[in-house]
C-alpha positions as CSV (number, residue, x, y, z in Angstrom):
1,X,-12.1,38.6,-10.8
2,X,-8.5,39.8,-9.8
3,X,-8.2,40.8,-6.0
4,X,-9.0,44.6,-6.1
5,X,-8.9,45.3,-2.1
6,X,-5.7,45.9,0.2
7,X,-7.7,46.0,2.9
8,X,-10.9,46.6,4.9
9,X,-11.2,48.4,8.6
10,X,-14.4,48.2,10.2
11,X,-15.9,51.7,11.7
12,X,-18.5,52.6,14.5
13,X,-21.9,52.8,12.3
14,X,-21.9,49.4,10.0
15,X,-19.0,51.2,7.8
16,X,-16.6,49.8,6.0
17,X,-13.1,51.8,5.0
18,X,-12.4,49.7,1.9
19,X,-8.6,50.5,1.1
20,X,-8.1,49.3,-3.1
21,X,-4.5,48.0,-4.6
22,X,-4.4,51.5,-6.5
23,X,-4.3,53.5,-3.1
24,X,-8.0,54.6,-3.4
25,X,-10.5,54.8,-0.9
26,X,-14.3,53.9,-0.1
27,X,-16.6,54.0,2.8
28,X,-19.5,51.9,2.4
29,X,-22.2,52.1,5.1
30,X,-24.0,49.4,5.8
31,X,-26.8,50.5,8.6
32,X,-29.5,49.4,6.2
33,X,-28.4,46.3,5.3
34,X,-27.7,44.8,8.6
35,X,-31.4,45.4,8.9
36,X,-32.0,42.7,6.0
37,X,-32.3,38.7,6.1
38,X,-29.3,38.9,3.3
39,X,-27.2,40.8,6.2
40,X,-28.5,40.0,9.5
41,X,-25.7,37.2,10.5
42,X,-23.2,40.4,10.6
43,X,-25.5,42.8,12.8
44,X,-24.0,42.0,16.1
45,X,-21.4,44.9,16.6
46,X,-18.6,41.9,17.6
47,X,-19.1,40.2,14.2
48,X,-19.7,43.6,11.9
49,X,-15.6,44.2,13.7
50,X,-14.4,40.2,12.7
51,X,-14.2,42.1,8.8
52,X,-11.1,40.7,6.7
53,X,-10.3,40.6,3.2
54,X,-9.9,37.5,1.0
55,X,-8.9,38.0,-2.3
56,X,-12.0,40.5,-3.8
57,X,-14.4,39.5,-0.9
58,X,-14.8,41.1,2.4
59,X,-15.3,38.0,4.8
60,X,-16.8,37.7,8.4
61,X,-16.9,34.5,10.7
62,X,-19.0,34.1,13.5
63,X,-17.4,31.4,15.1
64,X,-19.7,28.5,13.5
65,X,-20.3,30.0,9.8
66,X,-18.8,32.7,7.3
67,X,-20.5,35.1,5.5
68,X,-18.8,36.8,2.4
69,X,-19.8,39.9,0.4
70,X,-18.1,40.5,-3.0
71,X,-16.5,43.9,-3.3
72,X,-18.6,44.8,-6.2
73,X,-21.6,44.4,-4.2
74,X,-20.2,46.4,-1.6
75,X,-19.9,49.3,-3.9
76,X,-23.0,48.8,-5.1
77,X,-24.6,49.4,-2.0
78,X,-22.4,52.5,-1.3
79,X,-24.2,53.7,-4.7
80,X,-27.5,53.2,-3.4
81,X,-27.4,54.8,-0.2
């Protein structure tokens, strides 16, 4: 998959501000998920704020391991909520 996202900002709540190549615009919340094993490593407000992109991935370390979440499923949890 081609790198979709510019860039990603982290927001009070578990949201995400996804910014896309084409100048569009998402906010995915994520209050749910950080709730779910799949999630959890990224519920500590301090990580949830480490958010970067890498190519179509948004990517967060927490000093010993990374945890990466495709854009695409990102979206589809935006969908679901």
């Amino acid at each position: 998959m081609d790198a979709v996202l510019k860039s990603v900002t982290p927001l009070k709540g578990y949201r995400l501000k996804l910014t896309f190549l084409n100048g569009s615009t998402a906010v995915v919340n994520l209050e749910k998920q950080v709730r779910t094993l799949r999630f959890a490593r990224i519920a500590p407000k301090e990580i949830f704020a480490t958010a970067r992109i890498e190519g179509d991935k948004v990517v967060w370390v927490d000093g010993v391991t990374t945890f990466s979440v495709y854009c695409c499923e990102l979206l589809d949890a935006m969908m679901m909520a």
